[in-house]
Every structure is written in C-alpha cells, then in structure tokens.
N, C-alpha and C positions, 0 to 999 in steps of 0.2 A: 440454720436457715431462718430461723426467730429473729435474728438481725437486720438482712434483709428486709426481712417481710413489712420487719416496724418501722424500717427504714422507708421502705417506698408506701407505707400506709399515712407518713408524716407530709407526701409529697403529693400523694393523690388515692382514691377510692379503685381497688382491682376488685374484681370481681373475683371469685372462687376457681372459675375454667381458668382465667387467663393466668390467675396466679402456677395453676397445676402445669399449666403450659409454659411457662419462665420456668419456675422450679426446674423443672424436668430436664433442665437444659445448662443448668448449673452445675459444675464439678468443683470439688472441696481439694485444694491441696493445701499441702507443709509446706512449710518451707525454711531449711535452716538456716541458722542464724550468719547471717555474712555472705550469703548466696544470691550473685545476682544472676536472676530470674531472666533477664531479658537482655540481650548483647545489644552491641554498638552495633547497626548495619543488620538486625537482624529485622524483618517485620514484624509486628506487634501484630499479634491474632487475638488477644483476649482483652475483655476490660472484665477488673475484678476490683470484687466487695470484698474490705478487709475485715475480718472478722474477728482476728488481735494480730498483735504485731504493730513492726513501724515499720516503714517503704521510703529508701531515700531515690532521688532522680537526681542524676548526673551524670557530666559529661567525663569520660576516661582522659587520662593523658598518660606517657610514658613515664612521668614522674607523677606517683599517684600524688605527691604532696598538692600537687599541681590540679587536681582533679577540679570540678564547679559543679559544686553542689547547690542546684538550682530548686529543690523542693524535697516536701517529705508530704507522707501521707498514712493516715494513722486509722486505726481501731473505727469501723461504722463509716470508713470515706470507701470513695471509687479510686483505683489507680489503674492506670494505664499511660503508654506512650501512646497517648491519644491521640495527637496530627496522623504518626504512622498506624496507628489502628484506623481513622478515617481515611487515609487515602490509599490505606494498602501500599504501602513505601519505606524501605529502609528507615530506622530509628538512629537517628542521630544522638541518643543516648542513653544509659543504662537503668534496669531498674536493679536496686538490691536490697533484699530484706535487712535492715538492722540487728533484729532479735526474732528469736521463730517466731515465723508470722505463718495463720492460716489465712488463706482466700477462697472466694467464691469465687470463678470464672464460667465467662461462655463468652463462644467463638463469636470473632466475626459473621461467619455465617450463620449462627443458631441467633444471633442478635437482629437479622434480617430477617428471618422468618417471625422471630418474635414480634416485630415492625410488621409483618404484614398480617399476622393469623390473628394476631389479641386487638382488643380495643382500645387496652389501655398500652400498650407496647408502643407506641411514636411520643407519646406524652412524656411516658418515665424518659426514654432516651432525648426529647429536647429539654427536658427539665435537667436530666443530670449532665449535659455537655452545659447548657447555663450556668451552673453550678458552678463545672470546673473553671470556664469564662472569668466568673466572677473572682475566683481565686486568684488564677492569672493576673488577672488586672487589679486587682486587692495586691498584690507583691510586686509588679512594675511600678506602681504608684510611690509605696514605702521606701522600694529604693532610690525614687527620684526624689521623694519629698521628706523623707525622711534623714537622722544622722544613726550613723550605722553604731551609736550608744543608743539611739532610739528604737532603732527596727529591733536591736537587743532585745532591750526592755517590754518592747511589745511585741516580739515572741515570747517570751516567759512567762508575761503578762495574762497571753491567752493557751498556751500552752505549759506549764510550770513542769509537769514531768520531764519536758526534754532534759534535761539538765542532767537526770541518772539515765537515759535513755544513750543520749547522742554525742558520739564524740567531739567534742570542743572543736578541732581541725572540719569536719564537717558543718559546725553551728556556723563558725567563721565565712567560710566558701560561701554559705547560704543568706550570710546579711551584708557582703561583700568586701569582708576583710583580712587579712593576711590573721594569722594564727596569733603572732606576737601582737596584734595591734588588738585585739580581742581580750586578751591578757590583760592590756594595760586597760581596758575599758572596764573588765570584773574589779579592777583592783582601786577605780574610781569611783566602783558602785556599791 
C-alpha cells in the first residue's frame, strides 16, 4: 500500500480520512506470469496500481503471431482498459501480466463513491485519466513521427529493462514492426 500512497502524495496532498477511505477499497491480487487477467469483449470493472510486474495490452488474433501489442504498463503505473472501464462497455482488448505481477484494484463502483465521499477523490482520478491521455498521445505521436529504429531506441532508452523483460515478438508489434524487421534493426545497432 506504501506504493500507492507515495504514488498519489507525488500528485496531490490526501488527507488521513480520505486516504483510510481509498485504502479500504483497494484489493491486492497475483497474478501469474502469462495470465491474462482481462478477456476480449469482457467489461473492464477495475483500474489497478501495479505494485511489481509488467502488464502488456493487446489486441487477440487467431494467429497469436498476429496479435498488436499496443502497450505495456509497468511497476508504480495505473493499468486498466480504461475507454471500457469509463463507459461500462465491452474491451476491445486484452490485458496480460508478463511476469507475476501484483496489483492494487478497486471497482468501478467503489471508484465512484471514492468520487463522491473524499475530497480529494475527483482530483486523484482527473489527474490519473491525464496521465494515461498523455501517454496515449506520447505513443501516437512516436509512431507517426518517429522511424521504428527510433521508437526502438527510445524505448530502451527510457525503459532499458524491457529487453530481459519482453519478448522480442511483442517489442516488435509495439513499435510497429514485423518480428524480422526488428532483427534486422538490433543487428544495425
């Protein structure tokens, strides 16, 4: 819960009530390694705080080679299929732990009450939907404006662990390159 706490003390000033009141509303799960946690088509009920582990987001295909791996989300971030946590609607894509991951979750509905009983509860949650905005739009960008030996380089760059972390075939999908073509970029670099 010490994660958390220093997590949203970086963002804004809780008080003691409101903290006891989020707390209390937060659930600790496992999760093992290669388990995903959240289906194609199912609703998304929880947004959680990762406490260790890696979280990849992606879209399924029949041929998993085939899979788009759209994001990852890591140790002290929020993950969730947020659009369908916001609107209460089928998930257009998967979430699945990489390596056991723990998280901190709480419901959609315990996240509303949160919103209405604490002070500081509408804060934390417009602060952390900005957050992931900005991430969004930080990786739309890279992919237009960047070359996918670039976007490489500056994932490693700001993340260096992925590398014994995540599989190569997944790195690839993520800065939008066939698996072979990714190869031939490490072997330039």
């Amino acid at each position: 819960m010490q994660q958390i706490k220093a997590h949203i003390d970086r963002i804004a000033t809780i008080s003691n009530a409101d903290w006891e009141f989020f707390s209390s509303k937060l659930k600790r799960l496992e999760i093992p390694k290669k388990t995903v946690f959240l289906k194609l088509n199912e609703i998304e009920n929880h947004i959680s705080f990762i406490e260790s582990g890696v979280v990849r987001l992606f879209i399924p295909k029949e041929d998993s080679e085939k899979e788009i791996t759209f994001g990852f989300s890591f140790k002290d971030q929020f993950v969730s299929a947020y659009d369908s946590f916001l609107t209460q609607t089928p998930s257009a894509y998967q979430l699945q732990a990489l390596t056991k991951t723990t998280i901190l979750s709480i419901t959609y509905n315990d996240l509303q009450e949160v919103y209405k009983t604490t002070q500081i509860g509408n804060l934390i949650g417009r602060l952390t939907a900005e957050r992931l905005f900005l991430l969004k739009s930080k990786r739309e960008q890279n992919l237009l404006n960047l070359t996918a030996e670039e976007r490489y380089l500056k994932l490693f760059k700001e993340r260096p662990e992925l590398i014994k972390i995540i599989p190569l075939k997944y790195i690839s999908s993520y800065i939008g390159v066939t698996a072979q073509a990714l190869s031939r970029i490490r072997k330039r670099i």
